[in-house]
C-alpha positions as CSV (number, residue, x, y, z in Angstrom):
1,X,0.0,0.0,0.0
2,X,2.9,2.5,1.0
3,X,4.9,1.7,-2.2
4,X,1.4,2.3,-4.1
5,X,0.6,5.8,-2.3
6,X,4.6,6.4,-2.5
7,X,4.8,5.8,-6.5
8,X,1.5,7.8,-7.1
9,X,2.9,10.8,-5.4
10,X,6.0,10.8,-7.3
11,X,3.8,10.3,-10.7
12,X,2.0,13.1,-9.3
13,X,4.5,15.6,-8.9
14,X,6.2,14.5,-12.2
15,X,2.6,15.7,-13.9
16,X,2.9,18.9,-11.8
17,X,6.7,19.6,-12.8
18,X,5.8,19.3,-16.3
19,X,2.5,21.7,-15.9
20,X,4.7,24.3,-14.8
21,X,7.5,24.0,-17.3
22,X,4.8,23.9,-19.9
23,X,3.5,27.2,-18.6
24,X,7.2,28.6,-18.1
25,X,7.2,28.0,-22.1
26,X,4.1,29.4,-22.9
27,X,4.6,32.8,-20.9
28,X,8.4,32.8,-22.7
29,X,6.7,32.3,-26.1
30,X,4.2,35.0,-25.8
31,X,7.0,37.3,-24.8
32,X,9.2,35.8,-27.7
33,X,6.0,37.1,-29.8
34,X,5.4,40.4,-28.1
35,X,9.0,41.2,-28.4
36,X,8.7,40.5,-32.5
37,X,5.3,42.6,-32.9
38,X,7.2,45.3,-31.2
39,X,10.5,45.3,-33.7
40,X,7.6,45.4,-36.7
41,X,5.6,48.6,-35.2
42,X,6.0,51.3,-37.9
43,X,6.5,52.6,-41.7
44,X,7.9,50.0,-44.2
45,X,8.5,50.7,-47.7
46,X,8.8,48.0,-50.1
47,X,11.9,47.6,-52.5
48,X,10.3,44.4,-53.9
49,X,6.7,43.8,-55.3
50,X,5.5,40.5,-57.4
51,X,1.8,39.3,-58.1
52,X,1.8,36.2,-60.3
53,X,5.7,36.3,-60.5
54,X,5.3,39.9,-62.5
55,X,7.3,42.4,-60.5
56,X,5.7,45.5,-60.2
57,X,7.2,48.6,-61.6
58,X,9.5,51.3,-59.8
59,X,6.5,53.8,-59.6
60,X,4.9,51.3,-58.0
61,X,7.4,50.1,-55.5
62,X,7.9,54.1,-54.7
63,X,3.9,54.4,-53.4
64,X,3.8,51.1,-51.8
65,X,4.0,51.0,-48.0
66,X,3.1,49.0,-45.1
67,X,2.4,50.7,-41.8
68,X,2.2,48.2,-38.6
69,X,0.1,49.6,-35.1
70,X,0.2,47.3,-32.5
71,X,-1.9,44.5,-33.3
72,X,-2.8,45.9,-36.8
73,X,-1.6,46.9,-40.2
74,X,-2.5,48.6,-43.4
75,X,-1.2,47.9,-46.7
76,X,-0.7,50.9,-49.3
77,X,0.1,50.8,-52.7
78,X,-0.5,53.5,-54.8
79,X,-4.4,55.0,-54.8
80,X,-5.2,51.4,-53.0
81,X,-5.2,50.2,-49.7
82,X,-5.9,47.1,-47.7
């Protein structure tokens, strides 16, 4: 009975280890993530441009622009955005 009680307790805190270095890994991922988002807020211009494997003209590369804000981002090329 002891070396049934003593083995489930160990089993136990093996499953309880693991929990917590499973949510040790999630937190670090979301700040792996946050961290990323961060180094991509702002103003991009593009230097390159294909749709369909045609690569769009300089005139075009000069208006397109991506702007990133926090969580969200809007696409600009020319008189058209996204």
């Amino acid at each position: 009975m002891r070396e049934t009680l003593s083995r489930s307790l160990v089993f136990g805190t093996l499953i309880a280890v693991c929990l917590c270095c499973q949510a040790v890994r999630v937190v670090q991922a979301q700040a792996d993530a946050d961290q990323g988002i961060q180094e991509l807020q702002g103003k991009w211009r593009a230097v390159e441009q294909q749709t369909a494997g045609i690569s769009a003209s300089q005139e075009v590369l000069e208006k397109a622009r991506l702007e990133i804000k926090d969580d969200e981002y809007s696409w600009r090329s020319g008189a058209r955005s996204m």
